[in-house]
C-alpha positions in Angstrom: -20.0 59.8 29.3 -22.9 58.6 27.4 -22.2 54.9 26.0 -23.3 54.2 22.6 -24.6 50.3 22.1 -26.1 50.5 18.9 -29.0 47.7 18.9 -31.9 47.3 16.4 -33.7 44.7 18.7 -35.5 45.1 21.8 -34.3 47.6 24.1 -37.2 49.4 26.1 -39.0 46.8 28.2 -43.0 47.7 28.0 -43.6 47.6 32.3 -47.1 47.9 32.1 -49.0 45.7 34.1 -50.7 43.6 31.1 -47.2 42.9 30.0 -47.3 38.9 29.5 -44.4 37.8 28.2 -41.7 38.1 25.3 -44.5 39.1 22.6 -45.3 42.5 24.6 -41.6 43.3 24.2 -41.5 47.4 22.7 -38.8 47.5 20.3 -36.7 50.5 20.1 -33.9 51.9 18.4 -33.2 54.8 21.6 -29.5 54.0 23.4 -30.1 54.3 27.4 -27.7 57.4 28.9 -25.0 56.4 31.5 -27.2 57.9 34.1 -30.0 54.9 33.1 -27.5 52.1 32.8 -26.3 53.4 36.3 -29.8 52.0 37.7 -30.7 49.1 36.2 -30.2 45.1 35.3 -29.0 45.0 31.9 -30.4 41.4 30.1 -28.0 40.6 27.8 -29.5 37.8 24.8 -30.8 37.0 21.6 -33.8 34.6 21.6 -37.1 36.5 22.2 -39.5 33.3 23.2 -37.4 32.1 26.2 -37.1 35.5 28.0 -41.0 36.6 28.5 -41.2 35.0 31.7 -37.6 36.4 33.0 -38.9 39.6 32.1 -42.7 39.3 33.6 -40.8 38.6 37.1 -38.4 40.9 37.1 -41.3 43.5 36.5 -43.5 41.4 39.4 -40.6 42.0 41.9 -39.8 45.4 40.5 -36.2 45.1 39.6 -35.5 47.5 36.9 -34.1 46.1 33.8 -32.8 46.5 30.6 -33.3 44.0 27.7 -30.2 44.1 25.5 -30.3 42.3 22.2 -26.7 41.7 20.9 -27.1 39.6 17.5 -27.2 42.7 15.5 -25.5 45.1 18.1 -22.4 48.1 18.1 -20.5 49.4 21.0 -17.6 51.6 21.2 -14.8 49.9 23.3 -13.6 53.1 25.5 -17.2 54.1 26.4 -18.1 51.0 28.2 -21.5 50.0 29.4 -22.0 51.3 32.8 -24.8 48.6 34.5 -24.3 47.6 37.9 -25.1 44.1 37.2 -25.5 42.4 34.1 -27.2 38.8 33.8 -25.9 37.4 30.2 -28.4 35.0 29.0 -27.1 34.5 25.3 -26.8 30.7 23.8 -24.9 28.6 22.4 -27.7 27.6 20.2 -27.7 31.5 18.4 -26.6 29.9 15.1 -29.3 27.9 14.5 -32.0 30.9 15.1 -29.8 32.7 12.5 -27.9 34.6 15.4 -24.6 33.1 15.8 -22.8 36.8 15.7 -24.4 37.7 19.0 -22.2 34.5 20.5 -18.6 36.2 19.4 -20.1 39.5 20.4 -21.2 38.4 23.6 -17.7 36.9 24.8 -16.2 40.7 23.6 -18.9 42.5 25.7 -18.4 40.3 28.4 -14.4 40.6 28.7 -15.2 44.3 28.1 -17.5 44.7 31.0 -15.5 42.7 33.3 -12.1 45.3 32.2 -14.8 47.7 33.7 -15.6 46.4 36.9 -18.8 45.5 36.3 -20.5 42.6 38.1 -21.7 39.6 35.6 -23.8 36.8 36.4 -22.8 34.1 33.9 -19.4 35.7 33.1 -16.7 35.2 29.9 -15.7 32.2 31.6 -19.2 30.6 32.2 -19.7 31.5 28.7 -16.4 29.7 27.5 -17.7 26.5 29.3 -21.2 27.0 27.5 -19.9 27.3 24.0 -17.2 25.0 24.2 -18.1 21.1 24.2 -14.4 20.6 24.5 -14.0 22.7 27.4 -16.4 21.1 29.1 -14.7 17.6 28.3 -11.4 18.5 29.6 -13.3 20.4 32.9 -15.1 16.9 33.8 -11.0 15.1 33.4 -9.8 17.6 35.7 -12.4 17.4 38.3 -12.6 13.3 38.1 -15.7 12.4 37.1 -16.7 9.9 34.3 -17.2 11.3 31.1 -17.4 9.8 27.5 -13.8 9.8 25.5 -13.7 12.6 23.3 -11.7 12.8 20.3 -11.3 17.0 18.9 -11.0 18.1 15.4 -10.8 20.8 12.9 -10.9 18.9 9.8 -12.3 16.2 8.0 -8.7 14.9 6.9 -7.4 15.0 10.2 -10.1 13.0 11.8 -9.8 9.8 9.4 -6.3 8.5 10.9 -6.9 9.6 14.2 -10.5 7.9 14.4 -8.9 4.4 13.2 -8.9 3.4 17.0 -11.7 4.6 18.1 -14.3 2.6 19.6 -18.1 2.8 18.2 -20.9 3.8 18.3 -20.2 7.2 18.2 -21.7 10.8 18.1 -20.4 13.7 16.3 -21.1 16.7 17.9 -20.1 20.5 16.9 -18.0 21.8 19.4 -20.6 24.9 19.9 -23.7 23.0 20.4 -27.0 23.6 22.0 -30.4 22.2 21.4 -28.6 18.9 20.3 -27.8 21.0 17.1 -26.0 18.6 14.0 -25.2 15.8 16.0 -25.2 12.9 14.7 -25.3 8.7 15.5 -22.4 7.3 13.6 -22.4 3.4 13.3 -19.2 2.9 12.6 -15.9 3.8 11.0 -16.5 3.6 7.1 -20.0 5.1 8.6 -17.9 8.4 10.2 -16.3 8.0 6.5 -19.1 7.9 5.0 -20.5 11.0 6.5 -17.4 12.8 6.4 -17.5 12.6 2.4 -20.9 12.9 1.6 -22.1 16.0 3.8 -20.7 20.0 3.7 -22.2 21.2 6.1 -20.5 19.3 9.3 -19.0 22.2 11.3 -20.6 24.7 13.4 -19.4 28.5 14.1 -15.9 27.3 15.6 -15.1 25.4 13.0 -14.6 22.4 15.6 -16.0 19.1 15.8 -16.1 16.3 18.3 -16.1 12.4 17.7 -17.3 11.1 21.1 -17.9 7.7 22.9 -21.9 6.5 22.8 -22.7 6.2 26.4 -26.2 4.0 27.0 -28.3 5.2 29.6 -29.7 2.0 31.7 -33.6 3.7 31.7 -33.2 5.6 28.4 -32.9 8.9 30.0 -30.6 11.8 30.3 -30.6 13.2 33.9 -30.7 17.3 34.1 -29.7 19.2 37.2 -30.5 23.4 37.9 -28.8 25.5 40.2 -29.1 29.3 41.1 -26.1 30.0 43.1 -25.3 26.9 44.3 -29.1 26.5 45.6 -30.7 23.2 43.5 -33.8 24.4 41.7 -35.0 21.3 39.8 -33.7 18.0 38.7 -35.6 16.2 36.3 -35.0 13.4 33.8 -35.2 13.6 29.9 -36.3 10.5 27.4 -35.7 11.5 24.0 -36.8 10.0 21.0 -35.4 10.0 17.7 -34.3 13.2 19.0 -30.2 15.0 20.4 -32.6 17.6 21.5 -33.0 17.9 25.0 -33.9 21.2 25.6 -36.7 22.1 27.9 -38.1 24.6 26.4 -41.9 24.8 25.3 -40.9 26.2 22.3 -37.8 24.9 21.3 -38.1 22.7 17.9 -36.6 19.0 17.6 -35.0 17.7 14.6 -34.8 14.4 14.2 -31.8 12.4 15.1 -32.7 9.8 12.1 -34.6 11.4 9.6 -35.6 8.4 7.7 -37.4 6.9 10.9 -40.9 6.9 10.9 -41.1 8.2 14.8 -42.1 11.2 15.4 -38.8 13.8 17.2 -40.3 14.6 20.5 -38.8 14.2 23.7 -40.7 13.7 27.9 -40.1 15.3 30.5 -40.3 13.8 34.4 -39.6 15.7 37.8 -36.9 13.2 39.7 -37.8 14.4 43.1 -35.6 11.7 44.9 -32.4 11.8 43.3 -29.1 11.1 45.0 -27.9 13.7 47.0 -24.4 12.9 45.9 -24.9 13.5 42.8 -26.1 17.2 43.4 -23.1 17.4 45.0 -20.9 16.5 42.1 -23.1 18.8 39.5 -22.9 21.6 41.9 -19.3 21.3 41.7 -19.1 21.1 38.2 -21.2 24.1 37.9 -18.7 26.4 40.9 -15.8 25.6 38.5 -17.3 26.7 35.8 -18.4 29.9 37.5 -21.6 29.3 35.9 -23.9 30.7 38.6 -27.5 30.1 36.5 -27.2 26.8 35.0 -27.8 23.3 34.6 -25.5 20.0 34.2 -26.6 16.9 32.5 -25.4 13.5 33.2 -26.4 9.6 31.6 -26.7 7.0 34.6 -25.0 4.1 32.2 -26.2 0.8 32.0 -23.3 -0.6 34.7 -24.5 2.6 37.0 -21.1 4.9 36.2 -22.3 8.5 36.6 -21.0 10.1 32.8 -21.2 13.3 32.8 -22.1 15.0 29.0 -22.8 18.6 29.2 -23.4 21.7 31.2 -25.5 24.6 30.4 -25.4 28.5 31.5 -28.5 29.3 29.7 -31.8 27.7 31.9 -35.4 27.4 30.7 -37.4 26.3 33.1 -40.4 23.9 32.8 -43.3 24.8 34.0 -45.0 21.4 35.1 -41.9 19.8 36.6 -41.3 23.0 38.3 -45.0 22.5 40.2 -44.2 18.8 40.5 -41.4 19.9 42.2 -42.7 22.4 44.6 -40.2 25.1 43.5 -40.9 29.0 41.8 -37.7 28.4 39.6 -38.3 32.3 38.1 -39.1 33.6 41.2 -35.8 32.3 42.4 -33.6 33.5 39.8 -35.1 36.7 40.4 -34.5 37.1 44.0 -30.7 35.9 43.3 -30.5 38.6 40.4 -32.1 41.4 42.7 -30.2 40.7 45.6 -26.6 40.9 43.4 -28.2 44.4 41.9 -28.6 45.8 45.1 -25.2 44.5 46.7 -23.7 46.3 43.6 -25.3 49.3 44.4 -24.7 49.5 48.1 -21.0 49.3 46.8 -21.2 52.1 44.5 -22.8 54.3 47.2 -20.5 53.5 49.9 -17.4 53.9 47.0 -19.1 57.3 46.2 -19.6 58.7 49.6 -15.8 57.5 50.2 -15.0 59.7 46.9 -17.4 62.6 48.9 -15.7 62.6 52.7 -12.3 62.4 50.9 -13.0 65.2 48.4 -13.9 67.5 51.6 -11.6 66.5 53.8 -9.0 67.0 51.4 -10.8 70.7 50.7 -10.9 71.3 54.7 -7.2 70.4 54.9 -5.9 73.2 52.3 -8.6 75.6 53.9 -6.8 75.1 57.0 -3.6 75.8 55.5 -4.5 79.0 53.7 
């Protein structure tokens, strides 16, 4: 059955061998047949400038792949996409790029995938963790650990009462972040008043804020933890200034926190080569109940040394020179754990067909025999 996705971004991946990144992407309007889905990785996203180096590997290690765009994208439920393995890579951050439809999309495609069998790395319920701040909150509870107290929502009247006893300083963060989006440092109650009367613009897609506790980090730093399947890629430690940004991306723009300050949004990067194994393990559990298999988990070491744990992330950019400091291919590991789920899929779907094949004849052979 040929499966219509109707996308007007890019589609057809240019494999040439000067392809260099994002920027050589071919942009296409022409819907892949059944018979192509059946052999490829489909890339599901929305943000051109952080995939040019997913894309340049998978073409290095020869995986074949499919770039598929979904902030201004079409699909017709009953003819469901028919990839083997699909990688989804959209973010939480889509709004502020002007793509915050490819997020709702994304978590249809996803459930709609999965009703077909399909094998997703970063699946709906990764995807709930990554665009729910909330979520993410009451996942940290279950599992033990120290996070800050979180107070949830939906409109500014309903906040005012509820925030009486509430300890500040505080953040208010939309519920659907990323990339620090529209959070903001709030002093104090009449301050959380203050802003709750005077700005419009507060909530994000969900319609959901958070008021949550100010944790201070003892050396100014947010800690940041990678995994690919459980295997730690990278840890590395982020100092922000006048920045909520911490995103490592090259290319990812910081607002600042406090406009009126004269210093400069920017935030610096460190490798932390030595850090304590136990908290790894703790990360890497946050991360397996999650299901988020490509992902990151960030955590402030607070000034009496409590481990608070803030966010986690399904949607991984990798820095180049803590990477190198490091000693680690981040990329070419991602890769590897992408290709080796691709083929595993396909080994199934041969043996499932030739199971189809030897039943089909034997079943043939057995009313020949009875003729």
């Amino acid at each position: 059955m040929f499966s219509r996705i109707a996308i007007k971004g890019p589609q057809v991946i240019n494999n040439s061998a000067t392809f260099n990144g994002a920027h050589k992407l071919a942009r296409s309007t022409k819907i892949p047949s059944t018979s192509s889905q059946a052999s490829c990785v489909a890339i599901l996203y929305e943000n051109d400038a952080w995939l040019g180096d997913l894309f340049k590997e998978l073409h290095n290690q020869q995986v074949p792949f499919e770039p598929v765009r979904l902030d201004d994208a079409a699909v017709i439920l009953d003819e469901a996409p028919m990839f083997p393995t699909v990688f989804n890579r959209v973010s939480p951050s889509s709004y502020i790029r002007g793509h915050g439809p490819a997020i709702g999309f994304a978590k249809s495609m996803l459930d709609l995938i999965a009703a077909n069998g399909r094998r997703i790395i970063n699946d709906g319920r990764a995807f709930r963790y990554e665009t729910s701040k909330a979520a993410q909150v009451m996942l940290f509870q279950q599992l033990g650990v120290a996070t800050p107290r979180t107070l949830l929502f939906n409109s500014t009247g309903s906040v005012l009462e509820a925030a009486r006893s509430f300890t500040f300083p505080a953040l208010l963060k939309p519920n659907c972040g990323g990339s620090g989006a529209f959070i903001r440092h709030v002093k104090s109650y009449e301050h959380l008043v203050n802003l709750l009367e005077s700005e419009d613009d507060l909530f994000g897609p969900d319609h959901l804020l958070l008021l949550q506790e100010y944790v201070s980090s003892r050396d100014g730093s947010v800690v940041r933890i990678e995994f690919v399947d459980g295997q730690l890629i990278c840890a590395m430690r982020a100092f922000p200034t006048n920045t909520f940004n911490l995103c490592p991306a090259e290319s990812c723009e910081r607002t600042a926190a406090n406009p009126a300050s004269s210093q400069k949004a920017a935030v610096r990067f460190e490798p932390y080569p030595d850090i304590p194994p136990d908290s790894v393990a703790q990360a890497r559990e946050i991360a397996r109940a999650a299901n988020i298999e490509v992902g990151g988990v960030e955590y402030i070491e607070a000034v009496d040394g409590t481990r608070v744990f803030i966010d986690i992330n399904a949607s991984s950019v990798y820095r180049q020179e803590i990477c190198e400091a490091l000693g680690t291919n981040a990329i070419a590991s991602l890769v590897e754990f992408i290709s080796r789920e691709y083929h595993k899929e396909l080994a199934k779907d041969r043996f499932m067909q030739a199971t189809k094949a030897s039943a089909k004849t034997s079943k043939a052979q057995q009313n020949g025999a009875t003729l």
